[in-house]
C-alpha positions in Angstrom: -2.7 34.0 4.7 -3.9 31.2 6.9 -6.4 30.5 4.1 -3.6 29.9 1.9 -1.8 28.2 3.9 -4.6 25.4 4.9 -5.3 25.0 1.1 -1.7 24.1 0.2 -1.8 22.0 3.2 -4.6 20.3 1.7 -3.8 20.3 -1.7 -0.3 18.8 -0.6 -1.9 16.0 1.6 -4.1 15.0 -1.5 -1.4 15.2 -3.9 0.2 12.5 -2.1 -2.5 10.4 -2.0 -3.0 10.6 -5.4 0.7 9.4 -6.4 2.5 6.6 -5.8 5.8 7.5 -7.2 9.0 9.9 -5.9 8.8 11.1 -9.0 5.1 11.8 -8.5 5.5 13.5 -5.5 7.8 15.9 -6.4 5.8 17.1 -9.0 3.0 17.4 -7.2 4.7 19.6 -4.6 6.0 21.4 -8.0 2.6 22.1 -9.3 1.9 23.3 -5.3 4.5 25.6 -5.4 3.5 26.9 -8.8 0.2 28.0 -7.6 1.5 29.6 -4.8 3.5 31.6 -7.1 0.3 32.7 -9.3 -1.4 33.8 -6.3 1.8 35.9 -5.3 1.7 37.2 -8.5 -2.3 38.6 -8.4 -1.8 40.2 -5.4 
């Protein structure tokens, strides 16, 4: 879980580095929340 966790911390953190829009950074944090669901999902 902490695994997870740090990756979607990381992912999140470079997400908004890579956009410069609000629009951007929502989805980003919609793309985040996506693959959080898939791994839910596989377990």
């Amino acid at each position: 879980m902490k695994t997870l966790a740090s990756l979607l911390i990381a992912s999140f953190v470079l997400a908004l580095a890579g956009c410069n829009t609000v629009q951007g950074v929502g989805q980003d944090i919609q793309r985040g929340g996506q693959v959080l669901e898939d791994a839910a999902k596989k377990k």
